[in-house]
Each structure stands twice: as C-alpha cells, then as structure tokens.
C-alpha positions, 0 to 999 in steps of 0.5 A, spaced: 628 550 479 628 542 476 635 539 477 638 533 474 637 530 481 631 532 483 627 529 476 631 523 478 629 523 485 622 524 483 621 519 476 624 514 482 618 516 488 613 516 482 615 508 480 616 505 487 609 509 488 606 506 482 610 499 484 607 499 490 600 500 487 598 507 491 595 513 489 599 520 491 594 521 497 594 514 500 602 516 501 602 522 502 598 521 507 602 515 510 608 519 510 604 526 513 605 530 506 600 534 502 598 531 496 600 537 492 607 537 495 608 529 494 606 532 486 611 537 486 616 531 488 614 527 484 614 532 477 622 534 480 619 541 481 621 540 488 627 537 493 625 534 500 629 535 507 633 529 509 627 528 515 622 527 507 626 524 504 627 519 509 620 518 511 618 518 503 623 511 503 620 508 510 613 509 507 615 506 500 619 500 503 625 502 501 632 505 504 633 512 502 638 511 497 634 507 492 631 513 491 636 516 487 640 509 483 638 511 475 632 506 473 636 505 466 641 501 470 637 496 473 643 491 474 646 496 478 640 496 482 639 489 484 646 489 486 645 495 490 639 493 493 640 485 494 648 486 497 650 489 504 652 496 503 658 499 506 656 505 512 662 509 508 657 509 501 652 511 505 656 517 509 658 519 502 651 519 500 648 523 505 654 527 505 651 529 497 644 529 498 645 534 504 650 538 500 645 538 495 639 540 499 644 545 501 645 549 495 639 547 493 636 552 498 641 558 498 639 557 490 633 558 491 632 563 496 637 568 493 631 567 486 626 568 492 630 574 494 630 578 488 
C-alpha cells in the first residue's frame, strides 16, 4: 500500500542515498537492514518505525525531517536545512510521522486480517 508519504519518503532516501554515492547494500548494511526491505523503502512500498527512520537519517547524515521536505521545493529546503529549527516544528513532526506509522499499520493489519 503506496501513500503520498511513503513515495515522498522513499524518492527522498534514494536521493540522499545516490547523493552520497552508496549502493542500497552499503546502507543498509550501515544502518542494520535488508537490502531487500531498504528497496521496499526506497520504491514507497513500505513505511519504516520511528527507530528506521532515525537510523536511515543517521546513516544518511541528515536529520529525520529532511526525509520527508518535497524535492521540488528545493529553497524551501535550504532554509529548513541551514536555519535552526524549533523543537515545537520538530514535536509537530514526530507527532505526524508517529500518527502515520500508526494508521499505517492498523490499514495494514486489517488488509492482512482478511
């Protein structure tokens, strides 16, 4: 099940991946995946825990909420990115990704239920 989020997320960890010039089995080997589920990221298939994610944004260099800023926005990204963020925008964010993974997961088990 691909949502919105999910590709954006993945199309994000495949760029910052490339950016960096690895291979998908050199990170996730770094950051203790499957080469397989790093791919399942990576195409939007899948949406990591809170504990992936934040190891995919230590093994990337990045802090956790560069992985979901829209690539098209690229100012908007630099500002993100080179100002301080407040602690309340990165609560909010958490908040969302935690609420996501949430329904994420109850979508999902009431598809594997049936």
């Amino acid at each position: 099940m691909a949502t919105d989020l999910s590709r954006l997320l993945g199309a994000n960890i495949k760029a910052f991946r490339r950016a960096l010039g690895i291979t998908q089995e050199a990170l996730a080997a770094k950051v203790g995946l499957s080469t397989p589920y790093l791919n399942l990221l990576e195409s939007g298939k899948k949406f990591p825990s809170e504990q992936k994610l934040s190891d995919l944004a230590l093994g990337l260099g990045i802090r956790p909420y560069e992985l979901f800023l829209d690539p098209l926005v690229d100012s908007q990204r630099e500002e993100l990115v080179s100002a301080a963020v407040s602690e309340d925008f990165l609560d909010q964010l958490a908040a969302k990704v935690r609420q996501f993974t949430d329904e994420y997961r109850q979508a999902h088990a009431k598809k594997s239920a049936k």
